[in-house]
Backbone as JSON, one array per atom type, in Angstrom:
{
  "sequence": "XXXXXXXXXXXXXXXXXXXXXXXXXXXXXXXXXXXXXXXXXXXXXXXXXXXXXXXXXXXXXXXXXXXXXXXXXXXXXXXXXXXXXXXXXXXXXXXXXXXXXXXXXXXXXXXXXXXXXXXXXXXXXXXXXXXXXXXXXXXXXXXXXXXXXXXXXXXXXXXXXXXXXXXXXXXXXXX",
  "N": [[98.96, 125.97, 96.69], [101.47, 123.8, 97.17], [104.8, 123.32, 95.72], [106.32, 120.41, 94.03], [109.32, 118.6, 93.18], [109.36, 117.65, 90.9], [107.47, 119.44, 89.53], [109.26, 121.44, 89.13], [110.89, 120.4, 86.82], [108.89, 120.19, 85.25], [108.31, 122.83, 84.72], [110.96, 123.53, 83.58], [110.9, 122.07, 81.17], [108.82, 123.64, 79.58], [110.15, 125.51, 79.21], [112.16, 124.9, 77.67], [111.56, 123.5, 76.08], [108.81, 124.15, 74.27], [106.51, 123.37, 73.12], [106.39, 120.88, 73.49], [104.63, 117.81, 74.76], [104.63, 117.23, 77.78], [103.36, 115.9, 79.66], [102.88, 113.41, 80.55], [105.21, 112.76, 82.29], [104.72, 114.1, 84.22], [103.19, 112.06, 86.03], [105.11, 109.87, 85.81], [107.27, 110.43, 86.43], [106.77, 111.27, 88.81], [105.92, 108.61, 90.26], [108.09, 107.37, 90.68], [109.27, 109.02, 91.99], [108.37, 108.98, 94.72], [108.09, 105.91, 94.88], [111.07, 106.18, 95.82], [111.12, 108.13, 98.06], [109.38, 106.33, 99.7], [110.37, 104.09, 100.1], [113.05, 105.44, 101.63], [110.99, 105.76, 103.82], [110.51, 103.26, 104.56], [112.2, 101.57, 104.95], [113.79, 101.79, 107.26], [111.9, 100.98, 108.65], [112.22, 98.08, 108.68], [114.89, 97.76, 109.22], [115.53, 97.61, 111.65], [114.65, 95.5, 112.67], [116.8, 93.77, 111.39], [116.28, 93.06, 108.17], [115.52, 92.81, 104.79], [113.82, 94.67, 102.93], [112.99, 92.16, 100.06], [113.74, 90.14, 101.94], [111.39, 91.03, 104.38], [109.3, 90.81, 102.67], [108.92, 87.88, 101.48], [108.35, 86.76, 104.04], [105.98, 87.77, 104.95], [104.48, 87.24, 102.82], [104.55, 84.43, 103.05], [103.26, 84.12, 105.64], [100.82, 85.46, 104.97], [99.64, 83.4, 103.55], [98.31, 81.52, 105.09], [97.64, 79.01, 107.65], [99.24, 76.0, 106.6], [101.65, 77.63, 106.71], [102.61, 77.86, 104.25], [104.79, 77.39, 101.51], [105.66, 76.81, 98.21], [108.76, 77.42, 96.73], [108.98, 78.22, 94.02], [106.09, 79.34, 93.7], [106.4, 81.02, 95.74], [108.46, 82.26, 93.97], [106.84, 83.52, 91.8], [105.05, 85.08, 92.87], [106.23, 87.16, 93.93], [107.32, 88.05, 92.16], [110.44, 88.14, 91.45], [113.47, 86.62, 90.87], [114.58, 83.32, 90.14], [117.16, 82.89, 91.48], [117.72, 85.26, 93.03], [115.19, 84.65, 94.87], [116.47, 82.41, 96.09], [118.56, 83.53, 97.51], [117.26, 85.38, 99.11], [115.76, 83.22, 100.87], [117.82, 81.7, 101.7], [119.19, 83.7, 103.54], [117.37, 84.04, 105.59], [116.71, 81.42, 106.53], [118.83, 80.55, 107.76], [118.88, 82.56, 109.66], [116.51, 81.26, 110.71], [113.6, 81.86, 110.72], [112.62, 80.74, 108.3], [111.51, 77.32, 107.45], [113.16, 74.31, 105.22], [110.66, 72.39, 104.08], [109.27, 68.73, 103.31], [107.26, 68.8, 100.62], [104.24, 67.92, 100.56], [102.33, 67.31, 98.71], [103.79, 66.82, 96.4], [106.6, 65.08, 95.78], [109.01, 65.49, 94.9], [109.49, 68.48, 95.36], [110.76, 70.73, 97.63], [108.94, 72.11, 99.87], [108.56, 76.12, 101.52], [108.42, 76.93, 104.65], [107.09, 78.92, 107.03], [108.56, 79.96, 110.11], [108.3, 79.15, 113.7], [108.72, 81.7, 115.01], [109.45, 82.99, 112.99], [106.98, 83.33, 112.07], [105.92, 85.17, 114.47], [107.45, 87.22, 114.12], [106.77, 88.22, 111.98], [104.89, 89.39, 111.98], [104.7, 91.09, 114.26], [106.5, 93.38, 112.89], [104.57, 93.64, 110.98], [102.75, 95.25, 112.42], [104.32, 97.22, 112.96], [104.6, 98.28, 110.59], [102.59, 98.86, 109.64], [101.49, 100.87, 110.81], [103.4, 103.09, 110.57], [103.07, 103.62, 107.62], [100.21, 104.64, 107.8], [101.07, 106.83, 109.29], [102.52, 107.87, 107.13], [100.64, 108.55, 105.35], [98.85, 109.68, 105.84], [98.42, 112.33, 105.47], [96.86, 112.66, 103.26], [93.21, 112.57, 102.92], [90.73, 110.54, 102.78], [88.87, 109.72, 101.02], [90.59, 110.92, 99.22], [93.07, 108.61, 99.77], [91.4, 106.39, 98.76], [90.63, 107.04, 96.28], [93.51, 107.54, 94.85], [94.97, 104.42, 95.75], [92.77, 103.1, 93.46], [93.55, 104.18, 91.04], [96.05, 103.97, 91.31], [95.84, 100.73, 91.13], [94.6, 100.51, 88.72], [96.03, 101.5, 87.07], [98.5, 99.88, 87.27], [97.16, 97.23, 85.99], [97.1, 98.24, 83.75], [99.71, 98.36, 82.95], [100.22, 95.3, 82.78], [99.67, 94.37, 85.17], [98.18, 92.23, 85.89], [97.24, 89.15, 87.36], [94.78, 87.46, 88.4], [93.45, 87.83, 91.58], [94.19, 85.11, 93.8], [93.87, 82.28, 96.03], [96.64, 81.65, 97.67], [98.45, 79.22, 97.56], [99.63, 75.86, 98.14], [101.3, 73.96, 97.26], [101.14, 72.92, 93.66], [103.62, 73.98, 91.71]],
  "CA": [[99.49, 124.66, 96.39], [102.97, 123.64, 97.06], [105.25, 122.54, 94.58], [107.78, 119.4, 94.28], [110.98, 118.86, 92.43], [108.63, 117.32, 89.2], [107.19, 120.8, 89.14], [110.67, 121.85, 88.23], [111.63, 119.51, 85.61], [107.87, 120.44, 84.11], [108.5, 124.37, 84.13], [111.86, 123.6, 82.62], [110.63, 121.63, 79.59], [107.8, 124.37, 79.26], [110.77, 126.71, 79.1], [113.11, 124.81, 76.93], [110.53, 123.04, 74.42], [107.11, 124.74, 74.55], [105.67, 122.99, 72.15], [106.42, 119.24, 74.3], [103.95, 117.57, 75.56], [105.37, 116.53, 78.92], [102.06, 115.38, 80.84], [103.64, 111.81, 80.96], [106.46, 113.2, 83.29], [103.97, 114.91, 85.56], [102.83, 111.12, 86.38], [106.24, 108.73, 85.63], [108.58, 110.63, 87.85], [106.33, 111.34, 90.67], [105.58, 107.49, 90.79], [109.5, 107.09, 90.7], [110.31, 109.67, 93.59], [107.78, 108.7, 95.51], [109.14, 105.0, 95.3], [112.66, 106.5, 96.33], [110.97, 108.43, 99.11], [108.54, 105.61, 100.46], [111.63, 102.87, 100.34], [113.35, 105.82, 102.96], [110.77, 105.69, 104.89], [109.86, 101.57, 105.11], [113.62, 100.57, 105.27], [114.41, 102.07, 108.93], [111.0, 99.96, 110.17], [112.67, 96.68, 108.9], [115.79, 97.74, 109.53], [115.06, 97.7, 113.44], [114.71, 93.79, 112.71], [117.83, 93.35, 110.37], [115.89, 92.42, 107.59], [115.75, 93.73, 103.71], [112.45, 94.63, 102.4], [112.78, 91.3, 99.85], [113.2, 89.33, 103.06], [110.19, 90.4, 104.77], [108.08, 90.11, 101.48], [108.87, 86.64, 101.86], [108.21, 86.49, 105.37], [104.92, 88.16, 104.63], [104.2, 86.44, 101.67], [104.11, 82.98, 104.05], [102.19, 84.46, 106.31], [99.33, 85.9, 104.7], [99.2, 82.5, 102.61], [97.42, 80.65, 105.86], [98.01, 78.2, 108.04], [100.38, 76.14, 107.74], [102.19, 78.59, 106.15], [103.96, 76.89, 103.37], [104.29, 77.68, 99.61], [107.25, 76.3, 97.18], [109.76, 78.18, 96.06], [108.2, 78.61, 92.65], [105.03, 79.94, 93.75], [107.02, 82.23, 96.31], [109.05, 83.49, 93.16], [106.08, 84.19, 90.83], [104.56, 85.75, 93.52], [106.8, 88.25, 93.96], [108.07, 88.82, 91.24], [112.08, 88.22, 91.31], [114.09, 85.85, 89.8], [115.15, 82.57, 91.06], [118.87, 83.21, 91.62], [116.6, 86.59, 93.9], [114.56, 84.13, 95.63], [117.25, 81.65, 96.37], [119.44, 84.54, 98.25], [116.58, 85.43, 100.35], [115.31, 82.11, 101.7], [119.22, 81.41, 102.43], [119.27, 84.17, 104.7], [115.87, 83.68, 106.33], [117.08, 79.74, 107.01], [120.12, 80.96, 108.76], [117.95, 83.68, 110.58], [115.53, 80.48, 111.77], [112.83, 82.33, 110.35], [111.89, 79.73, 107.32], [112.8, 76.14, 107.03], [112.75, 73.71, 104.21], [110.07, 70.92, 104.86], [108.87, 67.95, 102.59], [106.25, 68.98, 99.87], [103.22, 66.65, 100.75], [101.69, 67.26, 97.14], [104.99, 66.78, 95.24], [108.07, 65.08, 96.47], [110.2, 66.36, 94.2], [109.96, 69.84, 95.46], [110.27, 70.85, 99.2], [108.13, 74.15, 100.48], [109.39, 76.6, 102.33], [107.54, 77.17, 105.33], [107.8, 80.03, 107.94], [108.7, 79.26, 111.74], [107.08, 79.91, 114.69], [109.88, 82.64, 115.3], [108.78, 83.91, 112.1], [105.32, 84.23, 112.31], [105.97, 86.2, 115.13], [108.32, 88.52, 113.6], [106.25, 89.29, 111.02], [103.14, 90.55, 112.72], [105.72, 92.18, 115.19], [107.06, 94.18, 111.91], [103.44, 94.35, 110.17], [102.32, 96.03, 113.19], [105.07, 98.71, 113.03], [104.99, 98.91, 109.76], [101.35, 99.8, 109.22], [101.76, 102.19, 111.88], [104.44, 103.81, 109.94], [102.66, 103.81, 106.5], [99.22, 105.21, 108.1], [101.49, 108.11, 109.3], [103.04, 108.65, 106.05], [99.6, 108.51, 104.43], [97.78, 110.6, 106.96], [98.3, 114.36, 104.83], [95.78, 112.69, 102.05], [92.25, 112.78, 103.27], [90.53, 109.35, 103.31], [88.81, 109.62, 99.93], [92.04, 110.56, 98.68], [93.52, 107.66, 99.58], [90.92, 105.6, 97.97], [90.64, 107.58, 94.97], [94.84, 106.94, 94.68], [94.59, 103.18, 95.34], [92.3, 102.79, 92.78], [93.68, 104.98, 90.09], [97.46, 103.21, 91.3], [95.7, 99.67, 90.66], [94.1, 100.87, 87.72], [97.91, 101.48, 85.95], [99.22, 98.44, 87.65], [96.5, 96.68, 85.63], [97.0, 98.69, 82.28], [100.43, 98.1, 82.9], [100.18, 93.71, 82.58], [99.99, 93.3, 86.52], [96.63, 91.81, 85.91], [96.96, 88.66, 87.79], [93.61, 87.22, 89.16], [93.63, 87.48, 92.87], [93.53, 83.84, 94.3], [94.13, 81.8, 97.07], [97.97, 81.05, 97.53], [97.6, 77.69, 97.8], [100.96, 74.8, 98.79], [101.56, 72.83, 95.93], [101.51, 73.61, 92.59], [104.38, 75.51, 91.26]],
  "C": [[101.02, 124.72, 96.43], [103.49, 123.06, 96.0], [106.24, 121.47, 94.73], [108.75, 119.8, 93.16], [110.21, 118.75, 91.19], [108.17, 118.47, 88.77], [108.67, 121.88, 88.13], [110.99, 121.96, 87.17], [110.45, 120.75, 84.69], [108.35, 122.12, 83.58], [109.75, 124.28, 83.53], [112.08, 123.11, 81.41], [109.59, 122.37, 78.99], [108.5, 125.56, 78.87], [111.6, 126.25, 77.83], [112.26, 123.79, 75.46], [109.33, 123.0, 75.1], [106.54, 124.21, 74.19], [105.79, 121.06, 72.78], [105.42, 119.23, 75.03], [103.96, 116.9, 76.31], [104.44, 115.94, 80.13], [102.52, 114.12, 81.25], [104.11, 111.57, 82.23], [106.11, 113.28, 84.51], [103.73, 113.42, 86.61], [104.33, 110.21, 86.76], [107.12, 109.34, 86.66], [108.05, 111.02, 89.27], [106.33, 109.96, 91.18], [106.85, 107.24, 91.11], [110.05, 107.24, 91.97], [109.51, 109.16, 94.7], [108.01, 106.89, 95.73], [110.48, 104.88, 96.52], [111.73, 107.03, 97.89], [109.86, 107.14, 100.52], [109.79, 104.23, 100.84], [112.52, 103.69, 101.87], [112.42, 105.86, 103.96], [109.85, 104.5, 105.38], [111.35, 101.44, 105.33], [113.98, 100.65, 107.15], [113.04, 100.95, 109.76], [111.72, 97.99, 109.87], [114.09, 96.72, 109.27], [116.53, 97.41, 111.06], [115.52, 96.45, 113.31], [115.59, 93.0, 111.73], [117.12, 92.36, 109.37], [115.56, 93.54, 106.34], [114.13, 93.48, 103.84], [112.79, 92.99, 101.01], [112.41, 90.4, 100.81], [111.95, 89.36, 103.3], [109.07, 90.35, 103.77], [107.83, 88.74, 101.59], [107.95, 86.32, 102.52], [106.42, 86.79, 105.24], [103.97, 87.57, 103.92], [103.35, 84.74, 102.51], [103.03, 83.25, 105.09], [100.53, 84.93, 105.87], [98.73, 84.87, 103.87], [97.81, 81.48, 103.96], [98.07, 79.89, 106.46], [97.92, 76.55, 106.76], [101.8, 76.73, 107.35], [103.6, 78.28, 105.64], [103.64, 77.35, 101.93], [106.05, 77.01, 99.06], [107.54, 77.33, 96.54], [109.18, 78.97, 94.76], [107.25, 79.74, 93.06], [105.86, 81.61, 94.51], [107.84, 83.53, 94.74], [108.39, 84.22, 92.36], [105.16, 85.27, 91.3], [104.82, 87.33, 93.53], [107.59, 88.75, 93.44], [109.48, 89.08, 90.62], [112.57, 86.96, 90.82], [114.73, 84.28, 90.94], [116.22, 82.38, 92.04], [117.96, 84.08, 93.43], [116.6, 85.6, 95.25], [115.44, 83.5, 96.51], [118.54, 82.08, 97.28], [118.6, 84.36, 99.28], [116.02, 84.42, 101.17], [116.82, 81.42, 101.99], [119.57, 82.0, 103.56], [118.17, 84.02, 105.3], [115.76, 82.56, 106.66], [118.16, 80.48, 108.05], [119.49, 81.66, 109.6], [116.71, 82.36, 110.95], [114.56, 81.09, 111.81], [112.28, 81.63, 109.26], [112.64, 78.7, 107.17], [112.2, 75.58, 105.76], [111.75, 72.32, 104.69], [109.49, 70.29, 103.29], [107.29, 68.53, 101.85], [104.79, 67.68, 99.64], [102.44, 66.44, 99.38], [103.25, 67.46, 96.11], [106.0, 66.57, 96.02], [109.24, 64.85, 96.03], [110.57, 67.39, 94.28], [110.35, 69.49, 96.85], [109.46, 72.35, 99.24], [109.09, 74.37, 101.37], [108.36, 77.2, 103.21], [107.87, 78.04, 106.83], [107.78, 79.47, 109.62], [108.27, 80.18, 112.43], [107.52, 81.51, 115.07], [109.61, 83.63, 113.81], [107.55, 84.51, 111.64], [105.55, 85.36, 113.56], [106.94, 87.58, 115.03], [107.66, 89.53, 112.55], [105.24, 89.83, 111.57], [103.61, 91.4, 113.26], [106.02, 93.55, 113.95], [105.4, 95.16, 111.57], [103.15, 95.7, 111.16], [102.88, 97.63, 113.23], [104.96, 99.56, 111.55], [103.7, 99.64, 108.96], [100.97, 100.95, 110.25], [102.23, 103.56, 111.43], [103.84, 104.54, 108.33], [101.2, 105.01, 106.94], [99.9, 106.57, 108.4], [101.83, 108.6, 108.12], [101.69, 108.92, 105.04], [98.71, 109.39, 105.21], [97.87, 111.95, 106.35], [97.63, 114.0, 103.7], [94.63, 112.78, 102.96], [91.52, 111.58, 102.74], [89.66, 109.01, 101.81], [89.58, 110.06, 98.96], [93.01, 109.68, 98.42], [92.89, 106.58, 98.76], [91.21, 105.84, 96.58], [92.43, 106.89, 94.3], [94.6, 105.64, 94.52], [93.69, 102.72, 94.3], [93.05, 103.27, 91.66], [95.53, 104.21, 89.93], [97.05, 101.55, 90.73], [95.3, 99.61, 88.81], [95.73, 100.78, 86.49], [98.54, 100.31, 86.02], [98.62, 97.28, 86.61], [96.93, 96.9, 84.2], [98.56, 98.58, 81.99], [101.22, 96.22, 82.87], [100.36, 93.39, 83.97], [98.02, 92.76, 86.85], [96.36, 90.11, 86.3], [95.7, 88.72, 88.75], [94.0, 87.44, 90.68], [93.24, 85.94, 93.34], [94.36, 83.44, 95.42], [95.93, 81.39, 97.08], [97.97, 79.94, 98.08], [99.64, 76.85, 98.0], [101.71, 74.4, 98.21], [102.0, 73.43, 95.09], [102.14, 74.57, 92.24], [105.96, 74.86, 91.29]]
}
């Protein structure tokens, strides 16, 4: 078995307090580095297409909602998690980039949706394509009930951790 850097840390809190029980660590900073290391190796596939990883969440986000691939602002921000101010950056640049415009909210016309262009549907599949290309390689040294086993055991924390939204339809309106 090879070892990583967390192996480190662990034999050096096994050296410098024996009596700690550092099992936590073994888990919290691998999920950490492995963050840091999976961000180097998604940024260079959007980078190709001058676009941040928030962006194409977005971009993504609209797309996998359905035709006609519209959601309001709101929904987009609860979605994913960032803050209005957040949101309100990235659908500024992604208007300017002619990749999402603002159109009239047919169930509320007090909001507008933000709905992705044709130029952006086709960017994002263009991306997805590379970018599950890219991930399948970086995931290819687990072994295929490995990967399950992970995904489950990663949802599993995500869950025990309050990301326990229902899965549902992303729907137009409301929000």
């Amino acid at each position: 078995m090879t070892n990583d850097r967390v192996d480190s840390i662990l034999e050096d809190w096994r050296r410098e307090a024996p009596d700690l029980d550092a099992w936590p660590i073994a888990v919290s900073e691998r999920i950490s580095r492995l963050s840091t290391l999976l961000e180097r190796q998604l940024e260079p596939v959007l980078a190709r297409y001058d676009l941040s990883s928030g962006e194409f969440d977005v971009l993504a986000t609209l797309r996998r909602s359905g035709a006609p691939f519209q959601l309001t602002p709101t929904i987009l921000t609860t979605t994913l998690m960032v803050t209005s101010g957040g949101m309100t950056k990235r659908l500024s640049a992604l208007e300017r980039a002619e990749l999402v415009r603002r159109v009239s909210n047919s169930e509320d016309r007090r909001s507008r949706a933000v709905e992705l262009t044709d130029a952006g549907r086709e960017l994002v599949e263009r991306i997805l394509e590379s970018r599950l290309k890219n991930e399948k390689r970086m995931f290819g040294a687990l072994r295929k009930r490995q990967r399950r086993d992970l995904a489950a055991a990663l949802r599993d924390l995500c869950v025990a951790l309050g990301d326990d939204q229902p899965s549902r339809k992303l729907t137009r309106g409301r929000g």
